[in-house]
VMD Tcl script that draws the C-alpha trace (Angstrom):
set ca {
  {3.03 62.56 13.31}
  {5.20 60.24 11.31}
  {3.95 59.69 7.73}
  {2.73 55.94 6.91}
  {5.41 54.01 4.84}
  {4.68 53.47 1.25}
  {5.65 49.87 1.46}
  {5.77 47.28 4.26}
  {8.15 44.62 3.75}
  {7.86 41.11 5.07}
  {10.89 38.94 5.46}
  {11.21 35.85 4.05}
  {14.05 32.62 4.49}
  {16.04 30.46 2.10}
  {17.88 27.45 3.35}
  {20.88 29.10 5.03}
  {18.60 30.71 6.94}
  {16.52 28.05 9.02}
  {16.94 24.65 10.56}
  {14.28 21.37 11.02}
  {13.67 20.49 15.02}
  {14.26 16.75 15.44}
  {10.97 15.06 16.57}
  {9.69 13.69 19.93}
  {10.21 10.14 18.15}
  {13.13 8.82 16.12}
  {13.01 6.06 14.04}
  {15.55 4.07 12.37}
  {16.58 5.35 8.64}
  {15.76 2.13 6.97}
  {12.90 2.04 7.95}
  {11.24 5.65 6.10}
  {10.16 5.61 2.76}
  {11.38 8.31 -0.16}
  {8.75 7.96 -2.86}
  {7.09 10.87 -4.36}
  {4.19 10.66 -6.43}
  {3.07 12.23 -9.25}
  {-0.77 11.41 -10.30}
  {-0.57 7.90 -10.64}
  {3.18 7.80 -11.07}
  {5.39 6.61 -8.23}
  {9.26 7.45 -7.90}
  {11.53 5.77 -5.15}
  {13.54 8.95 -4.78}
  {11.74 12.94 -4.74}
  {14.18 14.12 -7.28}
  {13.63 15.21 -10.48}
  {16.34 16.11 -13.05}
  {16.19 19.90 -13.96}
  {15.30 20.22 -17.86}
  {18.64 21.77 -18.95}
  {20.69 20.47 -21.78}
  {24.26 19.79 -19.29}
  {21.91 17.52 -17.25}
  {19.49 15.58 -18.84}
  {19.44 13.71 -22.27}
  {17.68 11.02 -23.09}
  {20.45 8.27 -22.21}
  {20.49 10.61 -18.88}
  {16.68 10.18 -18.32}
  {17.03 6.79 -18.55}
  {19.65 6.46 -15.89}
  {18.33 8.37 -13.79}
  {15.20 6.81 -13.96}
  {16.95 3.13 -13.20}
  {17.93 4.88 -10.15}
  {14.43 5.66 -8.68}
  {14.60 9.24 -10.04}
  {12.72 11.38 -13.21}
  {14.65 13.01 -15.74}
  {12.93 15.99 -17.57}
  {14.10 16.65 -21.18}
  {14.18 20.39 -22.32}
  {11.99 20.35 -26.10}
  {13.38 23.53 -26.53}
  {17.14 22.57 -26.49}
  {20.09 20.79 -28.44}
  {18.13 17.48 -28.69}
  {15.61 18.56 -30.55}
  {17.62 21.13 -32.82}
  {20.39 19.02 -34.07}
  {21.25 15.63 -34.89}
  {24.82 15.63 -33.90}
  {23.82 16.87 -30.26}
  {27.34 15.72 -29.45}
  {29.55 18.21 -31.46}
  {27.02 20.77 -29.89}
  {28.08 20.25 -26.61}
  {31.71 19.59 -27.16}
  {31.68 23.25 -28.82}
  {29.49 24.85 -25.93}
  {31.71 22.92 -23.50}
  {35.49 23.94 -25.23}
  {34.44 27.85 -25.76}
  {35.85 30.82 -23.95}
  {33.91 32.32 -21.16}
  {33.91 35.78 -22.74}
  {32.22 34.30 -26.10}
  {30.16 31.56 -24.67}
  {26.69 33.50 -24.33}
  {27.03 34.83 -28.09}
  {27.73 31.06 -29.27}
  {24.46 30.29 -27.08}
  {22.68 32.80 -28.75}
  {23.98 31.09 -31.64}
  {23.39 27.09 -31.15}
  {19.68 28.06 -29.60}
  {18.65 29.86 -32.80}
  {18.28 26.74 -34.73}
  {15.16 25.60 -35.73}
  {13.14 22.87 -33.34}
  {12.66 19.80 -35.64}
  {9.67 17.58 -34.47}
  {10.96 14.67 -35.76}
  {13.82 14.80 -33.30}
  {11.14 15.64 -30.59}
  {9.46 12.45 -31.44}
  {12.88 10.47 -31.61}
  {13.89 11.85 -28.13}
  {10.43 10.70 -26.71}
  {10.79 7.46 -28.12}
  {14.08 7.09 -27.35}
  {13.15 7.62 -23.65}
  {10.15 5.21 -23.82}
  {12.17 2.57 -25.78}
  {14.70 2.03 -22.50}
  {11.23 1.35 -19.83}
  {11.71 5.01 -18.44}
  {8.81 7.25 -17.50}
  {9.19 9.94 -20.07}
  {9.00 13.51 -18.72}
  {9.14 16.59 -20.86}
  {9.50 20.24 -20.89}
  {7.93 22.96 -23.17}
  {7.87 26.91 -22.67}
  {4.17 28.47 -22.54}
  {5.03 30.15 -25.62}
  {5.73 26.88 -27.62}
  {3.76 24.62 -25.83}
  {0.72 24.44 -28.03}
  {3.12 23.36 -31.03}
  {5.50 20.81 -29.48}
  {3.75 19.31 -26.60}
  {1.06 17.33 -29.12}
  {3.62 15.90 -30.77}
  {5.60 14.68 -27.70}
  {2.39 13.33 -26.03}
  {1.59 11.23 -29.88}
  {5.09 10.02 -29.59}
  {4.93 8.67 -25.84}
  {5.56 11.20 -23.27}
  {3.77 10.34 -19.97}
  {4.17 13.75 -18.48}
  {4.27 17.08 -19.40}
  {5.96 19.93 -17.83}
  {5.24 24.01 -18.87}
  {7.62 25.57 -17.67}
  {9.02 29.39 -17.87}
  {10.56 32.13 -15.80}
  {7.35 32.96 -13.88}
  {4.23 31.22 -14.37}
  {0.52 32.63 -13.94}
  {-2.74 31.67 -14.68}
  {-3.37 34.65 -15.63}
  {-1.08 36.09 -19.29}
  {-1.48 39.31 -20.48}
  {-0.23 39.63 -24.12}
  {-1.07 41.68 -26.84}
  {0.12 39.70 -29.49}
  {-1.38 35.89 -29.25}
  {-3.56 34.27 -27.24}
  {-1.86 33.70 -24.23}
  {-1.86 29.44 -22.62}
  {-5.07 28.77 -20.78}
  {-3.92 25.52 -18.99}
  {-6.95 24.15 -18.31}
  {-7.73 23.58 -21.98}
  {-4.09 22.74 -22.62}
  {-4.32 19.66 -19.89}
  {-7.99 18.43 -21.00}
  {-5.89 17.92 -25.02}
  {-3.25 16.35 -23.85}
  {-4.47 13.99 -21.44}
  {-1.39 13.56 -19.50}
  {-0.44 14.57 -16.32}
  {0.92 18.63 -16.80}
  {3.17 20.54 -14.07}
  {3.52 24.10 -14.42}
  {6.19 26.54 -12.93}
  {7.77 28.85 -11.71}
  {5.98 30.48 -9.21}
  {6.88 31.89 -5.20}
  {3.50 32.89 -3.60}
  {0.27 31.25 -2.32}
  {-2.35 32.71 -4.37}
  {-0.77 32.26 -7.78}
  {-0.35 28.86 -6.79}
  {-3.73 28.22 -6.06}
  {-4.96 29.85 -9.07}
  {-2.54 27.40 -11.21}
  {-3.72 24.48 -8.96}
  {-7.31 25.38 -9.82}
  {-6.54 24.86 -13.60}
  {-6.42 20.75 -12.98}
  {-2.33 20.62 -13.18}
  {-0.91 17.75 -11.30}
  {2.28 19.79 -9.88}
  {3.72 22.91 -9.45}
  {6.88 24.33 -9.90}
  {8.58 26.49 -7.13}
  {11.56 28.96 -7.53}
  {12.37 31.91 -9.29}
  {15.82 32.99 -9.83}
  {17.47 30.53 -6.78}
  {19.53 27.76 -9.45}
  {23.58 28.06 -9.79}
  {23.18 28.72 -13.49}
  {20.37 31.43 -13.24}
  {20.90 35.31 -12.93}
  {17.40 36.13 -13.10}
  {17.59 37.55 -9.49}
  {20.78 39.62 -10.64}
  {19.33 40.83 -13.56}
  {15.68 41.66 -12.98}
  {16.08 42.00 -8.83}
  {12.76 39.48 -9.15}
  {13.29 36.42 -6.80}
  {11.87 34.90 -3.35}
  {14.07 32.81 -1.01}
  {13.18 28.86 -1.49}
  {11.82 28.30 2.12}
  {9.45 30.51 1.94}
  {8.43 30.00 -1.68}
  {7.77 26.21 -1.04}
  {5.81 27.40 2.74}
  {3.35 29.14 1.13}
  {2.74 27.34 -2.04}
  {2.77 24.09 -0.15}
  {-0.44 25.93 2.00}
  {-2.00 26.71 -1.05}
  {-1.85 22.94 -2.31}
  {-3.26 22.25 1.39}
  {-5.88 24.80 0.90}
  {-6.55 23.28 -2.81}
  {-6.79 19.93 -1.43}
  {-9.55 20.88 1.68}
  {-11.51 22.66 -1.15}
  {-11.62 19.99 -3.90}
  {-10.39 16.36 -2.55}
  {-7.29 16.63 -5.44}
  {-3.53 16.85 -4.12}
  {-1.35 18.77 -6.35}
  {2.02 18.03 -5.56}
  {4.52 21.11 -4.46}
  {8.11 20.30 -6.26}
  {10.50 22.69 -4.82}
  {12.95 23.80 -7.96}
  {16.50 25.44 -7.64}
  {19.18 26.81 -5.13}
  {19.52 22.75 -3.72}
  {23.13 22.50 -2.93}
  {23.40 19.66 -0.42}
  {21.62 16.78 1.42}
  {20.61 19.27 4.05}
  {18.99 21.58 1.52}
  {16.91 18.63 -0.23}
  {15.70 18.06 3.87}
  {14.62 21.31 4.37}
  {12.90 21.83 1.45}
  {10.64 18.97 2.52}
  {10.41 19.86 5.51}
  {8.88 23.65 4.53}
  {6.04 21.74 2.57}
  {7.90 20.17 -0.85}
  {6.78 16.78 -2.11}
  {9.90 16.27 -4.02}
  {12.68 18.50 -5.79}
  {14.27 19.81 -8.85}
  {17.58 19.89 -9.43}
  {20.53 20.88 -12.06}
  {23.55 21.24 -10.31}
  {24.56 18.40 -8.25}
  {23.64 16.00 -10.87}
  {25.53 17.87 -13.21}
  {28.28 17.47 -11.58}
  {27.98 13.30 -11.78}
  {30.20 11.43 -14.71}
  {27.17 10.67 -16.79}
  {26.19 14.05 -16.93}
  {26.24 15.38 -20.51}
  {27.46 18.35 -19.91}
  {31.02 16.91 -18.70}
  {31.51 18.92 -15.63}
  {29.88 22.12 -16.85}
  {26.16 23.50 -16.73}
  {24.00 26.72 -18.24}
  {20.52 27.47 -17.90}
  {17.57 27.61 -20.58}
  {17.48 31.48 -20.33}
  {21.40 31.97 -21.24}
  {20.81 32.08 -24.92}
  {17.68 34.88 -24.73}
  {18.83 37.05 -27.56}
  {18.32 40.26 -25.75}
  {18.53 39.80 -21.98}
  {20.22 36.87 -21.10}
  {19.54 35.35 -17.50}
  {21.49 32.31 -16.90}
  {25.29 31.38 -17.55}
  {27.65 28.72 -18.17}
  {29.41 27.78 -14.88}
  {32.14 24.87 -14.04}
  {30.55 22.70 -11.46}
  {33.16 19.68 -11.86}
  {32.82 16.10 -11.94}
  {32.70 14.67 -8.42}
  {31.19 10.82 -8.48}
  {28.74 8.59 -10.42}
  {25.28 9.45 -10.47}
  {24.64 6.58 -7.65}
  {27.08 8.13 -5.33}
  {25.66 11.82 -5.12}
  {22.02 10.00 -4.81}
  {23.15 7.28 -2.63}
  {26.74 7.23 -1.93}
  {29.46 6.00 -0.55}
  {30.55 9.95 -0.15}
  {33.83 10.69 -0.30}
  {33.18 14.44 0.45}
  {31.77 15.61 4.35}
  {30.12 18.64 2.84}
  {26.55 17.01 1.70}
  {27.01 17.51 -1.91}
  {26.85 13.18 -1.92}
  {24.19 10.93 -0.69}
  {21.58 12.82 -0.74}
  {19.04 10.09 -0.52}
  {20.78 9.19 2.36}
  {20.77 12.35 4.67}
  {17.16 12.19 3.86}
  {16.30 9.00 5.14}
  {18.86 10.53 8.34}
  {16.63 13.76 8.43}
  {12.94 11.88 7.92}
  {14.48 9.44 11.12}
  {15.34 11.94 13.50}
  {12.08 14.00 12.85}
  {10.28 10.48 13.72}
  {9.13 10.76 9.67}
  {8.19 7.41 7.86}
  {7.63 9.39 4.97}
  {7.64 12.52 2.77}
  {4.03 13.71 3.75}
  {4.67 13.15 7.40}
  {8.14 15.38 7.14}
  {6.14 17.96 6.26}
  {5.02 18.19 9.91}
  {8.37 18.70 10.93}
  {8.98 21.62 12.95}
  {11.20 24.67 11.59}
  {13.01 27.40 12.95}
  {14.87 30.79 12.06}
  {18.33 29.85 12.76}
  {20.95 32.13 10.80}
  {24.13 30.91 13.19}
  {23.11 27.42 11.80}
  {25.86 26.48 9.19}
  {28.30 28.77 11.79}
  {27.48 27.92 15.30}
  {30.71 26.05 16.45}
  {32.36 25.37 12.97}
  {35.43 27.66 13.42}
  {38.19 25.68 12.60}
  {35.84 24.41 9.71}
  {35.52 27.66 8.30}
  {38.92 28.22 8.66}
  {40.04 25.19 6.65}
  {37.77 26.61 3.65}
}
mol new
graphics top color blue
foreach p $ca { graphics top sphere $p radius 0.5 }
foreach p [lrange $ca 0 end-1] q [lrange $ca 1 end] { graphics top cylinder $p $q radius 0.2 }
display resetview
């Protein structure tokens, strides 16, 4: 008799691996809406700019917001450290690739100043955007009050891995539900991968949650620790736990899929598996109003023991209204991604985000292969 296996492993999908079914009905692109809603707030487009210094500034925000979008500003980064955020970037920008984690290590040792967390928030506010922020669990407590006095409409915790559940032996770890009830404004949390954590953060009254761990261009989390689960299946089951969450209680907590979104068909299937709107660094880092001019790093790069993110050159390849909306120049989906969404939502017979979520998906690995020899050849 064969001996019982210590573990059983399950498999699980990230976009490469699966494809959406068109529908039994079709309906004409124009004619589908994009908005994604967050409590009471209502966006035209379900993307959300990733809280990383390369992408989003406050001028940033603010554009991206004019173009139907939300623009999260990292508390914990240049813009609240220095007052010449400028220089800062030009130096993280210009260094050699060998020396640029140390100079990280460096820059994000500075002290946080809350006066330039209140200017940022009111900087935001002054232009008419919706002002989103972003605050590790560990700081949260200290810099999130003073955002919220100065404006911010929306918090976001976010970290690594989230839980509701901390175990720390030196403070008293974040218990959200108190957090959200001081603040008063809406509060998504993140990262998480799995359906019971999720519904255990969802239970704590936040209005979102965070999916990913490890998937982004910038992060080596998955590299480093091995910890990680592909998107598709991270955004399945926390989008059944939101389901679950909203049969139980009447409250929708909206699933925002976070990381590892390359192209228009990535942003589709991430709705499709159960997202109510994305996060994303990369391909809006890559637009000419980016601040970081062609190059991005993650939030965890300048941990001064075990660094988990990295500075990469992503390029500059359009305006911020033609990777959201085009003209593309490009065939590869990396522009107009609003676009191939309104495509996808039409030929699933989809007049909006909720109903994509009914779309049918399969396991399809030959997908991005099936017939594409001479494209692969050209690569």
């Amino acid at each position: 008799m064969s001996e019982l296996p210590f573990k059983e492993l399950r498999r699980a999908y990230g976009f490469d691996d699966v494809a959406i079914v068109p529908g039994l009905v079709t309906i004409n692109p124009e004619m589908t809406s994009t908005q994604m809603h967050l409590d009471n707030y209502s966006f035209d487009i379900p993307i959300i700019g990733a809280a990383v210094d390369a992408v989003v500034s406050p001028s940033f925000a603010t554009t991206l917001h004019e173009q139907g979008g939300l623009g999260v500003l990292n508390l914990e980064g240049i813009y609240t450290r220095y007052e010449d955020p400028v220089s800062i970037l030009d130096e993280i920008i210009n260094a050699k690739q060998s020396e640029v984690t140390q100079l990280f290590q460096k820059i994000y040792s500075a002290p946080i100043q809350p006066n330039l967390v209140a200017s940022c928030v009111e900087k935001m506010k002054s232009s008419g955007s919706t002002c989103a922020v972003a605050v590790t669990p560990q700081k949260a407590k200290g810099i999130a009050p003073v955002a919220v006095e100065a404006g911010a409409d929306i918090m976001v915790v976010q970290s690594t891995v989230t839980t509701a559940r901390h175990i720390s032996s030196s403070h008293k770890g974040l218990i959200f539900s108190e957090f959200i009830d001081q603040l008063k404004v809406p509060v998504l949390v993140g990262n998480c991968v799995g359906y019971s954590t999720a519904l255990e953060l969802m239970e704590t009254g936040v209005t979102g949650i965070l999916v990913g761990v490890g998937p982004g261009h910038i992060c080596t989390t998955r590299e480093v620790t091995g910890i990680g689960v592909p998107q598709v299946t991270s955004t399945i089951e926390c989008s059944a736990a939101r389901e679950e969450h909203y049969k139980r209680t009447g409250t929708y907590v909206s699933v925002i899929t976070d990381g590892g979104i390359h192209s228009g068909g990535d942003l589709c299937k991430a709705i499709a598996a159960g997202a109510d709107g994305v996060m994303i660094g990369t391909p809006l880092a890559q637009s000419l109003e980016a601040p970081g001019k062609g190059f991005n790093w993650g939030m965890a790069a300048p941990h001064p023991e075990l660094p988990r993110g990295t500075r990469i050159n992503v390029g500059t390849t359009g305006t911020l209204n033609q990777i959201l909306f085009g003209p593309t120049t490009v065939t590869d989906g990396t522009q107009n991604f609003v676009g191939a969404l309104r495509v996808a939502l039409g030929m699933c017979g989809a007049a909006n985000i909720r109903e994509m979520h009914s779309a049918e998906m399969i396991i399809a690995p030959s997908i991005k292969t099936e017939g594409k020899s001479y494209q692969l050849a050209q690569d």
